[in-house]
KEKE-3310 file (N, C-alpha, C; in steps of 0.2 Angstrom, whole numbers, plus 5000, padded with zeros to 4 digits):
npx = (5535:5531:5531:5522:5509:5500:5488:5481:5473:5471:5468:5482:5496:5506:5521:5523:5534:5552:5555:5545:5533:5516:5517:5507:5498:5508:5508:5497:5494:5497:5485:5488:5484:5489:5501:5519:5535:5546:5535:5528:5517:5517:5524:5516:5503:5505:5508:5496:5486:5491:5491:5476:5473:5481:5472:5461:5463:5462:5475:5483:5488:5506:5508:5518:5528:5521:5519:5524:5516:5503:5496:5489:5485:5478:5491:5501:5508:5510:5522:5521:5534:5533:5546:5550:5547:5548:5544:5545:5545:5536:5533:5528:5522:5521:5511:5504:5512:5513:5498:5499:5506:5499:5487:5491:5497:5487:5479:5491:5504:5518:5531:5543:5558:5564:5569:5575:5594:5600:5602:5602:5597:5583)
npy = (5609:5614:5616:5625:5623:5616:5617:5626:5617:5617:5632:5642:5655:5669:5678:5694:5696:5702:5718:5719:5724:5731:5748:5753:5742:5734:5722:5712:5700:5686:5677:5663:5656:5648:5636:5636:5638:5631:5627:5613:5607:5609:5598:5587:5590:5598:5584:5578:5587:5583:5570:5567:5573:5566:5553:5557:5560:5547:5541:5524:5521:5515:5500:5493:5507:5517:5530:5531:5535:5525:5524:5517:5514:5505:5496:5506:5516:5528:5532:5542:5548:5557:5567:5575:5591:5590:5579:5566:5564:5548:5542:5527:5533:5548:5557:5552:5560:5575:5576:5573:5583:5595:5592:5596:5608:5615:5612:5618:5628:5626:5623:5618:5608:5602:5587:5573:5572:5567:5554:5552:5543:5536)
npz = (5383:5399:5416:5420:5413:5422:5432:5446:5461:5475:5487:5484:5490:5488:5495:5491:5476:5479:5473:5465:5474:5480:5485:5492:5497:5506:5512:5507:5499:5484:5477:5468:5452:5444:5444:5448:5446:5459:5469:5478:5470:5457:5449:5449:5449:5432:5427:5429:5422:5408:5408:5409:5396:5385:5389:5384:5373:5367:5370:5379:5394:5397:5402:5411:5413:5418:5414:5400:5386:5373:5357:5346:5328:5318:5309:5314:5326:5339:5351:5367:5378:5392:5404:5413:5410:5399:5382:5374:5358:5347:5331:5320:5308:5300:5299:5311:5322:5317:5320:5333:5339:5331:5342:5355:5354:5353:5365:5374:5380:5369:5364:5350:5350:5341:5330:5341:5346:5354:5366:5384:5392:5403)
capx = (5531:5532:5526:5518:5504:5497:5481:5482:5466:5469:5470:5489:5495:5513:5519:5523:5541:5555:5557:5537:5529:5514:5517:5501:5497:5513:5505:5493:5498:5494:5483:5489:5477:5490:5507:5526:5541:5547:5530:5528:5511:5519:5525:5508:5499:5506:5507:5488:5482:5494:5489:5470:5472:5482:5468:5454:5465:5464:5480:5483:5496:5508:5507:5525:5530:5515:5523:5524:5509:5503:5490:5487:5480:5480:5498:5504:5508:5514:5524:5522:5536:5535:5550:5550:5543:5548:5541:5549:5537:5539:5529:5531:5517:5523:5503:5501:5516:5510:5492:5500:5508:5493:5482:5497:5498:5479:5479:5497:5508:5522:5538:5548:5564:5565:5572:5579:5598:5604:5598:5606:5593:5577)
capy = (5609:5615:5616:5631:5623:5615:5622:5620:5611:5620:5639:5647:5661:5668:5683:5700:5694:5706:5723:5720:5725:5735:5749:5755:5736:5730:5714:5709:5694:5686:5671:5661:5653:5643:5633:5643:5634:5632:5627:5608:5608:5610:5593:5581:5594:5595:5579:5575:5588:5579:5563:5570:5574:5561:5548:5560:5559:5539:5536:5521:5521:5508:5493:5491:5513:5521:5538:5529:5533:5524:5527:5512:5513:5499:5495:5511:5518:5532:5533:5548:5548:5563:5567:5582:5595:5589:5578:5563:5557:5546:5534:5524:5536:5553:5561:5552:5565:5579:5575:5576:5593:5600:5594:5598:5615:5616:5612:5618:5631:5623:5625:5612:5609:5599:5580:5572:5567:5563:5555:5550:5537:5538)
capz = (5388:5406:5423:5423:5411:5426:5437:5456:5464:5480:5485:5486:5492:5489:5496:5485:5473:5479:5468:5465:5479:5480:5490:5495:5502:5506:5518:5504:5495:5479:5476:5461:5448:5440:5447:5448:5449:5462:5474:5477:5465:5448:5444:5449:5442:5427:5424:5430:5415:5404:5408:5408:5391:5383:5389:5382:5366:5366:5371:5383:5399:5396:5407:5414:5414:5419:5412:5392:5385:5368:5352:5340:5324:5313:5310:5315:5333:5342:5358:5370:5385:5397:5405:5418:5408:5392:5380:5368:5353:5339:5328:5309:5305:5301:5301:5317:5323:5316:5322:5341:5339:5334:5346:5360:5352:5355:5372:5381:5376:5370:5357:5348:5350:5335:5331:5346:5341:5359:5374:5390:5395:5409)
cpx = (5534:5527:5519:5513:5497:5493:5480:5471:5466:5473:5478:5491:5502:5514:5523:5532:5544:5555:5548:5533:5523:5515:5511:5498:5503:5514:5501:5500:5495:5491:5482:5486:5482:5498:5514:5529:5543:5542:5531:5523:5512:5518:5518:5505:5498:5506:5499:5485:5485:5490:5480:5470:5472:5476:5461:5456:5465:5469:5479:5490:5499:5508:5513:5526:5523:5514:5522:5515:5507:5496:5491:5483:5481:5486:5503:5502:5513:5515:5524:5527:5538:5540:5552:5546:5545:5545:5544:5543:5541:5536:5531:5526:5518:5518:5503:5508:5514:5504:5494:5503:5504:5490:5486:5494:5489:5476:5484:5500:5514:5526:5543:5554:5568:5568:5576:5586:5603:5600:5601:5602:5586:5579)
cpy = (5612:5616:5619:5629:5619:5620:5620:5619:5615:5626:5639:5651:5663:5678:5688:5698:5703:5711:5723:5722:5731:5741:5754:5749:5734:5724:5712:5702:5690:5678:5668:5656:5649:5640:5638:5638:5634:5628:5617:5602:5607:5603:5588:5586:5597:5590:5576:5580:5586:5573:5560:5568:5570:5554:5549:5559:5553:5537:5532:5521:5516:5505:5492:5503:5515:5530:5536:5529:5530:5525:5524:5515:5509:5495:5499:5513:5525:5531:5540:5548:5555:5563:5575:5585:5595:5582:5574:5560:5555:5542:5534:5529:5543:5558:5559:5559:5569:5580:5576:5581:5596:5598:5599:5605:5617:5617:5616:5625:5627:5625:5617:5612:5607:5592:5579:5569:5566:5562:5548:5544:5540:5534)
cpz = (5394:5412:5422:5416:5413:5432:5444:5458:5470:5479:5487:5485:5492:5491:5490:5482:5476:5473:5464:5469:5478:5485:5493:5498:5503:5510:5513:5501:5489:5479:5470:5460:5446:5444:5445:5448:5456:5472:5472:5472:5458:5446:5445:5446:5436:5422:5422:5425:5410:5401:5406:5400:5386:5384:5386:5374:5363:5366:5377:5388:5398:5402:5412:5419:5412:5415:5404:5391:5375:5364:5347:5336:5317:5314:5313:5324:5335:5351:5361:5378:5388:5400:5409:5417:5401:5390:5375:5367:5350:5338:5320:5307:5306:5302:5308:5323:5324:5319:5330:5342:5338:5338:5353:5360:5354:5361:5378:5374:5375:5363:5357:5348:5344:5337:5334:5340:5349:5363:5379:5392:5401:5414)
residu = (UNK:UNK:UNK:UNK:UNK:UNK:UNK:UNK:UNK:UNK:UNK:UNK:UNK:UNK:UNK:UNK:UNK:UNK:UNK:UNK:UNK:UNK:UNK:UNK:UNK:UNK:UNK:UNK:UNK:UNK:UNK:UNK:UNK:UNK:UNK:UNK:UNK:UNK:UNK:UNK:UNK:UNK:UNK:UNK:UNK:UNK:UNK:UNK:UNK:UNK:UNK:UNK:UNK:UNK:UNK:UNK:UNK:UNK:UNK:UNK:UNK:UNK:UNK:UNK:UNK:UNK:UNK:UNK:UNK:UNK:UNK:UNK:UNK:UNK:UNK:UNK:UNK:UNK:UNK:UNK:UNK:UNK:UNK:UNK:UNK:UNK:UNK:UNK:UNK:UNK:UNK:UNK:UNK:UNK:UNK:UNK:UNK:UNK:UNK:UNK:UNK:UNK:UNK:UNK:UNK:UNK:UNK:UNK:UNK:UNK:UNK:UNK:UNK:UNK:UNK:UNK:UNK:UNK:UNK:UNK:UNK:UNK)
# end
């Protein structure tokens, strides 16, 4: 996952990237549809169609970490914790897995990096 699969809410406006420049307008400037690194916009709104989605998916926010989102079914459960612009899952249910890759993969562009085997902490 990353930033830039966030959509800004209001207009901006950035001026022409060095070594891009048009030069027959070279004062125009360009009005971006979707967030860049860099701008203050990216991470809320990134997270706000995350969070969008994931509640449209029937997960629930956890109650303590706002950021932990979870998806009971039966006995089985998945965890979803966001984490910048990356993305740690994991459930006792290998489909329900699976099941949130594809939708992800539906919604966002996104690439795997495969099974976590280190993590420093949040």
């Amino acid at each position: 996952m990353h930033f830039l699969n966030g959509f800004l809410n209001e207009e901006v406006y950035v001026s022409q990237p060095s070594g891009f420049e048009d030069h027959l307008y070279p004062n125009h400037v360009f009005k971006l549809k979707k967030v860049l690194y860099g701008l203050k916009q990216p991470p809320r709104q990134w997270y706000a169609r995350l969070n969008n989605f994931l509640l449209y998916k029937g997960y629930a926010r956890g109650v303590i970490d706002k950021t932990l989102f979870i998806r009971k079914h039966a006995s089985d459960v998945i965890l979803v914790q966001p984490y910048v612009d990356d993305i740690i899952f994991g459930s006792n249910n290998n489909s329900m897995c699976e099941e949130f890759v594809a939708a992800m993969q539906g919604e966002f562009e996104i690439s795997m990096m495969g099974e976590l085997t280190y993590f420093l902490g949040l």
